[in-house]
Each structure stands twice: as structure tokens, then as C-alpha cells.
MARFIMI-493818 format. One line per field, with one value per residue: residue in one letter; y, z, x of N, C-alpha, C in turn. Coordinates in steps of 0.2 Angstrom, whole numbers, m for minus. Layout:
residu <- A;...
n_Y <- Y;...
n_Z <- Z;...
n_X <- X;...
ca_Y <- Y;...
ca_Z <- Z;...
ca_X <- X;...
c_Y <- Y;...
c_Z <- Z;...
c_X <- X;...
This chain:
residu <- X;X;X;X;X;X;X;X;X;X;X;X;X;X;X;X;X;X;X;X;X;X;X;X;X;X;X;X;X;X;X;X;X;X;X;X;X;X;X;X;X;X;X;X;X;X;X;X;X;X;X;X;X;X;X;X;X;X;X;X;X;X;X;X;X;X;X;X;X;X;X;X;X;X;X;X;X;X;X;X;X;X;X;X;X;X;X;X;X;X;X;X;X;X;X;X;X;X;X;X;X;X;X;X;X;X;X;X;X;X;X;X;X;X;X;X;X;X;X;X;X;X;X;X;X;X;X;X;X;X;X;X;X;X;X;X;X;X;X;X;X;X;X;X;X;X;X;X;X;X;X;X;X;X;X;X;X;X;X;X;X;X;X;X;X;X;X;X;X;X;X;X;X;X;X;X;X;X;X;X;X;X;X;X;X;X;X;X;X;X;X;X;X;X;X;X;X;X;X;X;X;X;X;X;X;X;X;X;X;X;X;X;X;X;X;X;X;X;X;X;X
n_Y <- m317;m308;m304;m304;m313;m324;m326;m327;m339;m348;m347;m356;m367;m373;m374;m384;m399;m407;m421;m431;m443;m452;m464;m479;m481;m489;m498;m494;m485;m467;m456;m443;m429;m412;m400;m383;m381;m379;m364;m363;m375;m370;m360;m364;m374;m364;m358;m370;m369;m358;m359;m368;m362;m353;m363;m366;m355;m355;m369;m370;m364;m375;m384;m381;m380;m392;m398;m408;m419;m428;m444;m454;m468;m482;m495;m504;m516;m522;m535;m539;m545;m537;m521;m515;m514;m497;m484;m476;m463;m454;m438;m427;m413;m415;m410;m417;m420;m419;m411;m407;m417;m429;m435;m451;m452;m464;m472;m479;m485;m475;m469;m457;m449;m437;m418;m408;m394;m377;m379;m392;m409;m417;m408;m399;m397;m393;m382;m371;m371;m359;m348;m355;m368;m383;m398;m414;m414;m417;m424;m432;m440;m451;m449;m444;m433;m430;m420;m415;m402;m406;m416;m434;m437;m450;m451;m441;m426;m409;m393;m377;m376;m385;m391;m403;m414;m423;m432;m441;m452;m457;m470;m469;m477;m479;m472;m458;m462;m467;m477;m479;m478;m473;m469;m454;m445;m430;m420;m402;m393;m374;m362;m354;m362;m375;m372;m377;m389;m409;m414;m426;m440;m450;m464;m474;m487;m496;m492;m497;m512;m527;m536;m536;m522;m504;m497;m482;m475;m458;m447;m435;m428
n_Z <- m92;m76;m73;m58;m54;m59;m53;m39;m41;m47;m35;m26;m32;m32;m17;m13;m3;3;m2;m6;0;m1;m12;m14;m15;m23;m21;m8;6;8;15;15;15;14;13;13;2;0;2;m8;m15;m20;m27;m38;m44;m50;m59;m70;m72;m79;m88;m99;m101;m109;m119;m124;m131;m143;m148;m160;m173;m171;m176;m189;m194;m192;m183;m177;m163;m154;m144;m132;m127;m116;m112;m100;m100;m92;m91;m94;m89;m90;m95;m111;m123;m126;m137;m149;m153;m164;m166;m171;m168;m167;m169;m161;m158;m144;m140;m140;m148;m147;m162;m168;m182;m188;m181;m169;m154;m141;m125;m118;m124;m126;m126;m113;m106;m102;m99;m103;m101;m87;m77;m79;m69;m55;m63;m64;m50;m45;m35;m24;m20;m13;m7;m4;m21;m26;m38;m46;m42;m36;m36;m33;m30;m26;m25;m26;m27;m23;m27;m26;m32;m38;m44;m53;m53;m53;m60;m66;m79;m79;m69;m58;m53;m44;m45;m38;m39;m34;m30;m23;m6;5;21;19;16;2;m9;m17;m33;m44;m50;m54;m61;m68;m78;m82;m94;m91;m98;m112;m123;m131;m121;m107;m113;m108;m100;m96;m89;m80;m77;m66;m63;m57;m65;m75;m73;m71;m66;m63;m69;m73;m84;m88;m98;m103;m111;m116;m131
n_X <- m1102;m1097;m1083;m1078;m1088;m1084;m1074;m1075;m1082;m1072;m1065;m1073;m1074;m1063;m1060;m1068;m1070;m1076;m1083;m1100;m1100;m1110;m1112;m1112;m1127;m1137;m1152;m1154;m1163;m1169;m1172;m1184;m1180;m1181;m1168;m1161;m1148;m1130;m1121;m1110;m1115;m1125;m1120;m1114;m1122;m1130;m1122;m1120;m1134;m1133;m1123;m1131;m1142;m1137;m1131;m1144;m1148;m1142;m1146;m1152;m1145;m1131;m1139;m1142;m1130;m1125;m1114;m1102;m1100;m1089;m1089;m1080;m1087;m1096;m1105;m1114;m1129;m1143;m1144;m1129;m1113;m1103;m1097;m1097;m1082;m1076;m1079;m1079;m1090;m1100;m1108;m1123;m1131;m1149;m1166;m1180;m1197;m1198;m1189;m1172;m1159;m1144;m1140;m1132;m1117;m1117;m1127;m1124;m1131;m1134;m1133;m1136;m1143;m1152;m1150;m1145;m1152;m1159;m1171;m1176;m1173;m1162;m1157;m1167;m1177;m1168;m1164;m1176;m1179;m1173;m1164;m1169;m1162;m1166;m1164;m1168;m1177;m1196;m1199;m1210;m1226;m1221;m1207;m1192;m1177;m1162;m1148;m1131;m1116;m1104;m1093;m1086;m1069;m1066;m1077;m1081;m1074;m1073;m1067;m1057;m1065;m1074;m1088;m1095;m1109;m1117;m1132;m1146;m1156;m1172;m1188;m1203;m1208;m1214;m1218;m1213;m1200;m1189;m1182;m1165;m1163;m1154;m1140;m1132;m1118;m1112;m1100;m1103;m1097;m1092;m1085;m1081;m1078;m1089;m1098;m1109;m1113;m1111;m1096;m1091;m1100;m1107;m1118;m1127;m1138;m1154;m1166;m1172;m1171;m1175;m1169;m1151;m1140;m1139;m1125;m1115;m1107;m1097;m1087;m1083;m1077
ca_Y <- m318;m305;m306;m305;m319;m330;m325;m332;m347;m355;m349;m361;m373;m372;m376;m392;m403;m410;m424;m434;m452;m459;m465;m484;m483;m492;m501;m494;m480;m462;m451;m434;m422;m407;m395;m378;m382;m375;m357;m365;m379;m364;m356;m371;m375;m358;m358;m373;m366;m350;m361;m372;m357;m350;m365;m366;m351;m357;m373;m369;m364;m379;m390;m379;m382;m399;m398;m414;m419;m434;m446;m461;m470;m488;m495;m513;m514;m526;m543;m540;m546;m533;m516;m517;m510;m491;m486;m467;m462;m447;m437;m422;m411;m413;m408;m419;m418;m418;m405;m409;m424;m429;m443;m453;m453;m473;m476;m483;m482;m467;m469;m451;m446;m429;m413;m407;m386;m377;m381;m399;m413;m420;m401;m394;m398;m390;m375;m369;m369;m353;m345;m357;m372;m389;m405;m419;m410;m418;m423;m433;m441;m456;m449;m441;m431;m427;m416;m411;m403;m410;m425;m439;m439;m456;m451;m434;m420;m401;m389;m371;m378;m387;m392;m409;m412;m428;m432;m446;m450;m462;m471;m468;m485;m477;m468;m454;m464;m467;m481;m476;m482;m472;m465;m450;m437;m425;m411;m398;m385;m368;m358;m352;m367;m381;m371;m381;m396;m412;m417;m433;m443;m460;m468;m482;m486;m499;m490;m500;m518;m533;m538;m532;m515;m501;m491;m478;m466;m455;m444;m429;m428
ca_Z <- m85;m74;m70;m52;m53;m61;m48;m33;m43;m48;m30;m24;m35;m30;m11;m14;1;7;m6;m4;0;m3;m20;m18;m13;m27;m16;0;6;11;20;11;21;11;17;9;m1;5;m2;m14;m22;m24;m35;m44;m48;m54;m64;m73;m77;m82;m96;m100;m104;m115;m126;m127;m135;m148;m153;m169;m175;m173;m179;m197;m196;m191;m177;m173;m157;m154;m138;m130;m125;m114;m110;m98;m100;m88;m91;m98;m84;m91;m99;m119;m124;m125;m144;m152;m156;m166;m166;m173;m166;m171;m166;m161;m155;m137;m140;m144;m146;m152;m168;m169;m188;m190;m182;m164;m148;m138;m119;m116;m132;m125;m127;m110;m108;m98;m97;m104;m96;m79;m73;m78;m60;m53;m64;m64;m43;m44;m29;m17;m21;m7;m9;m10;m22;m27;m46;m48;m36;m32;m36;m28;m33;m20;m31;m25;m33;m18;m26;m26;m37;m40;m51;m53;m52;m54;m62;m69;m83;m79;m63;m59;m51;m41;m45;m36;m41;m29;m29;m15;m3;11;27;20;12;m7;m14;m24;m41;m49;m47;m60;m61;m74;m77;m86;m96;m90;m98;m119;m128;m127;m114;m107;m114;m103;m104;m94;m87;m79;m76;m64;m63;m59;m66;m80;m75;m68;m62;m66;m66;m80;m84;m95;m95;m111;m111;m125;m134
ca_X <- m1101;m1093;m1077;m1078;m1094;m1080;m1065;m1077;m1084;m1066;m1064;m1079;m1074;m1057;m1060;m1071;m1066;m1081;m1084;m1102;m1099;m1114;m1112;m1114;m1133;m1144;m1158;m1153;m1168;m1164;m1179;m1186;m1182;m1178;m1166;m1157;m1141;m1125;m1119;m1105;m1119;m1130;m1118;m1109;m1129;m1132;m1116;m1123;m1138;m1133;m1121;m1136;m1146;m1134;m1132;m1152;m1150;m1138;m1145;m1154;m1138;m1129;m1144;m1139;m1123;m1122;m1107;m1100;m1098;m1086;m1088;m1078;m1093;m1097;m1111;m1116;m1137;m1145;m1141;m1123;m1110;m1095;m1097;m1093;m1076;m1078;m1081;m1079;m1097;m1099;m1113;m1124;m1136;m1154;m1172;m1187;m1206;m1198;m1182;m1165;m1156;m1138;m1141;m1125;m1120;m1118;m1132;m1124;m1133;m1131;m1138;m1137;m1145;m1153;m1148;m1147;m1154;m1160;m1179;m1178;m1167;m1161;m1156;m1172;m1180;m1166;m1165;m1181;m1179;m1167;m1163;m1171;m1160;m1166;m1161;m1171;m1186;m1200;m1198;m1216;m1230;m1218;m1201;m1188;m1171;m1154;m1141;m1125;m1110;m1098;m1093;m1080;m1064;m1066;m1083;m1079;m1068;m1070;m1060;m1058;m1068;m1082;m1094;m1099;m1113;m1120;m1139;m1147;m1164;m1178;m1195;m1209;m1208;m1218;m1215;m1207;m1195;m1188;m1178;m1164;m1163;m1150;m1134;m1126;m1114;m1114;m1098;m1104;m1092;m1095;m1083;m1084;m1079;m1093;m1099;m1116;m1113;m1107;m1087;m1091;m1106;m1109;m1124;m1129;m1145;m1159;m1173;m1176;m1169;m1179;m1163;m1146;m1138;m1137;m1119;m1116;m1102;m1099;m1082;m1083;m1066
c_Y <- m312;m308;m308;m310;m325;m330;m330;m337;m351;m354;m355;m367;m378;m377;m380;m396;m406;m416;m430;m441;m456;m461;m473;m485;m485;m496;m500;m487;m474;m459;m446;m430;m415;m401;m392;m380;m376;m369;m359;m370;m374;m361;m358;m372;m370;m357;m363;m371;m359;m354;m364;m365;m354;m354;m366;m362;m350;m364;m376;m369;m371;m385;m387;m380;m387;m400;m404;m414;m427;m437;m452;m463;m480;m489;m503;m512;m522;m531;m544;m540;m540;m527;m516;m512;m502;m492;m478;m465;m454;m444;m428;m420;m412;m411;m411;m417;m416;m413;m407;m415;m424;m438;m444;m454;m461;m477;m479;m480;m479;m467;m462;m446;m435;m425;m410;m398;m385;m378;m388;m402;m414;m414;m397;m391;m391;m381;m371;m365;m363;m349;m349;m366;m378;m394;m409;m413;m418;m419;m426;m437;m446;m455;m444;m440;m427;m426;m415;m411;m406;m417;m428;m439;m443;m454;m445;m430;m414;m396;m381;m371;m380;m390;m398;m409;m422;m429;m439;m447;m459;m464;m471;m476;m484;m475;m464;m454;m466;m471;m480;m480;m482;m467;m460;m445;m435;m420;m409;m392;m379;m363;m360;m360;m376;m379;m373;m387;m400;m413;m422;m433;m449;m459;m474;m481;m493;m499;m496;m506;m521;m535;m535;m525;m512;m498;m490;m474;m465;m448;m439;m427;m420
c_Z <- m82;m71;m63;m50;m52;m56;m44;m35;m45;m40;m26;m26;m32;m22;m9;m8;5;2;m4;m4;1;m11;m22;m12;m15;m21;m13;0;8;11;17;15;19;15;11;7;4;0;m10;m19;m24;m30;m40;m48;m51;m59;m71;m77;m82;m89;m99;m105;m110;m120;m128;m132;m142;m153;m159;m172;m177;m174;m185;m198;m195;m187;m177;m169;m155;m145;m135;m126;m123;m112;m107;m97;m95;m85;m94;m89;m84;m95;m105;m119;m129;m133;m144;m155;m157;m168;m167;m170;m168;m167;m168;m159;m149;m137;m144;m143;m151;m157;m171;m179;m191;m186;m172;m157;m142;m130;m117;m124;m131;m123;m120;m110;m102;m93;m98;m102;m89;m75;m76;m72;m57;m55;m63;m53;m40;m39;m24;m20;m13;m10;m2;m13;m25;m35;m51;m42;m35;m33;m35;m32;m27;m23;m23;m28;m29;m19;m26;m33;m41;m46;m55;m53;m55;m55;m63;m76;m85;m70;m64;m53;m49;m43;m44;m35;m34;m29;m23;m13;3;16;25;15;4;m8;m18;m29;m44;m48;m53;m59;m67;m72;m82;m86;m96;m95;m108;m123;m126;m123;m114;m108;m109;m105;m102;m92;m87;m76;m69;m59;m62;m61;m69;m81;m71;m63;m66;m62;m74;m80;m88;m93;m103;m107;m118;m124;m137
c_X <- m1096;m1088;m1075;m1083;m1088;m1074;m1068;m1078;m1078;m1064;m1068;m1076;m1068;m1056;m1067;m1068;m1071;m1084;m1091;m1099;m1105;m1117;m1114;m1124;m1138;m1148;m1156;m1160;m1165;m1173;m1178;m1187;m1177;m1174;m1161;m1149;m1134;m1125;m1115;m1109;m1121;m1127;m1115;m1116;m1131;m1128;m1118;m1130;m1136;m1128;m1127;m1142;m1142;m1133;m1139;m1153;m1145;m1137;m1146;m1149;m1135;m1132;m1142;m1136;m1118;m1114;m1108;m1099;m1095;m1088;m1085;m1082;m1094;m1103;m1111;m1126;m1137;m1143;m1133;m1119;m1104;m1098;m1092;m1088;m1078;m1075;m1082;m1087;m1097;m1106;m1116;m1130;m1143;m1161;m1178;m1192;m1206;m1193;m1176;m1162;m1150;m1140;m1133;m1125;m1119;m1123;m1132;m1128;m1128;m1135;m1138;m1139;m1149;m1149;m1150;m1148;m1158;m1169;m1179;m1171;m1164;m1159;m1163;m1177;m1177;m1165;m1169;m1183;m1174;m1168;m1167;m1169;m1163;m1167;m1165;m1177;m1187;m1199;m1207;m1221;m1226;m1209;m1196;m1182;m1165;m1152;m1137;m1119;m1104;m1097;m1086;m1075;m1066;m1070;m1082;m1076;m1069;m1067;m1063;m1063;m1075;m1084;m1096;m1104;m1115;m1129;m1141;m1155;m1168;m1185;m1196;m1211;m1213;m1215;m1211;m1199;m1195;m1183;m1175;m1162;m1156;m1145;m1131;m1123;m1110;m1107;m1098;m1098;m1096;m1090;m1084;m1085;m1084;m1097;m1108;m1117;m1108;m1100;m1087;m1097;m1105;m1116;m1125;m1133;m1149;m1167;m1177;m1175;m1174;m1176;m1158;m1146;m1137;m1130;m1118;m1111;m1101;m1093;m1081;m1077;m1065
């Protein structure tokens, strides 16, 4: 990365002050009306890809060398009223029929089990749209995707380190509009150590409840 790329970008980063606020909108709808990211998403999103590429190109390697990756990990699925008490899960790289995934080595479940890169996983969408970043895109015939890296403390926080990132996914209800299901924000480390890989993530989601709510957060140590 050139030096003067990474001056402006921790500049960017740096002068974050517009935080989105809409984070509590599971079943509320929001209209697809796609419009061009700001200048600073554009290049927080590009920063992200450009680590995400670089670990793609490194993960043969630490599928031989079995890296361990530690994570302070909770989860509440469905029907559970409280989120279980967060639990160290340790985990190694491996490679399935669909890409990478991290296989915890005792076995426990891992809700954020893919290895996210720059073709496969929840930033594929967006990488792949380089240079003409718009928010909401189209991710399937009935579902919808809003990014932005302008997010809340509370969920969130940005540094000289890593880039976090808002993605707010939605089902097609008619007229235009989309139902959102699922709320996550994602910071990725941009800078050598780790770089590409999450350092946080939460989850919350009703994709896959009848009732209920999903939550997942996952803190790399």
C-alpha cells in the first residue's frame, strides 16, 4: 500500500462523524433506491477489499500451517431468551467444496464459520462493484443489501487498524420495497498483522427464525 494511500485513509477514517442510525430496523421496510456512496465509503470499501485480496492470496499457506485463530464468541439462536456466556473458541483454517472455513478444534459451533475473501462471502457483492460503489445493490431476485462504513460506536468503532463496515441485508415485500431481516457490522484489519481477517462481528438477524431473533458477535483475541 502506498504510503500517501494510507496518510489519506487513516485520514478518512479519522474524520468519521456521521454515524448511520439506523441500526434498530429488523421488520421495518426501507425503498431501493440506489444511490453512489460517499467519497470516504468508497475508499474505507476499497481498503477492505484490497486486505481481503491479499489474504485470499495467502490462504493455502495457512491451511499448511494450521494458524490458530482464538475468538471470544456468544451466540442467542431463536428460541433462547438471553445470549450464552461468551466462550474462547479456537479455530484453524481449512478448505471445503464451497472455500474456506475456520473448523473450531473441540468441535464447538462457530456462527461465523466462513472465511471471508475477496470473491466468497458477505463483501463479495460489494467487491466485485469496484469503482462504482451504490447502496442498496441487488444481491438476488428478492434480496437486497445497504452497506455503509459510517457506523455507530455503540456497534462499532474505526481505527488506524481496522474498518468496520454496516451491512443491512432485505427481502422483496412489493412496491419497491424490502424488509429488513438482518443487521451486521463487520471490522476488518487492514493493516500487516491479520490483515483481512475480522477483529469483531455481530450479527442480528431474522432470517432463519419463525420467531425469535438471531445474535452472534465473535471478537478475535
Amino acid at each position: 500500500m502506498k504510503p500517501i494511500f494510507l496518510f489519506s485513509l487513516i485520514f478518512l477514517i479519522s474524520c468519521i462523524s456521521e454515524p448511520d442510525k439506523r441500526t434498530d430496523t429488523i421488520g421495518e421496510e426501507r425503498r431501493f433506491e440506489p444511490l453512489m456512496v460517499t467519497v470516504e465509503d468508497s475508499e474505507r470499501i476499497l481498503a477492505i477489499c484490497r486486505a481481503l485480496s491479499s489474504k485470499e492470496d495467502l490462504l493455502n499457506v495457512l491451511v499448511t500451517t494450521g494458524a490458530e485463530y482464538s475468538f471470544n464468541y456468544t451466540e442467542k439462536n431463536c428460541d433462547q431468551a438471553e445470549a450464552s456466556a461468551s466462550k474462547n473458541v479456537i479455530a484453524v483454517i481449512s478448505r471445503s467444496e464451497s472455500g474456506y472455513v475456520f473448523k473450531t478444534k473441540q468441535g464447538e459451533a462457530f456462527g461465523f464459520s466462513d472465511v471471508e475473501t475477496f470473491s466468497k462471502g458477505v463483501m463479495s457483492e460489494l467487491c466485485q462493484m469496484i469503482g462504482s460503489f451504490m447502496s442498496p445493490v441487488q444481491t438476488s431476485r428478492t434480496g437486497a443489501l445497504w452497506f455503509t462504513t459510517f457506523t455507530s460506536s455503540e456497534y462499532c468503532q474505526s481505527d488506524s487498524n481496522g474498518i468496520c463496515i454496516h451491512l443491512q441485508r432485505g427481502t422483496f415485500v412489493g412496491n419497491n420495497n424490502y424488509k429488513i431481516h438482518s443487521n451486521e457490522w463487520i471490522k476488518f484489519k487492514i493493516t500487516n498483522d491479520k490483515r483481512g481477517f475480522f477483529t469483531e462481528r455481530k450479527l442480528i438477524s431474522t432470517a432463519s427464525c419463525s420467531k425469535g431473533i438471531i445474535e452472534r458477535k465473535a471478537v478475535l483475541r
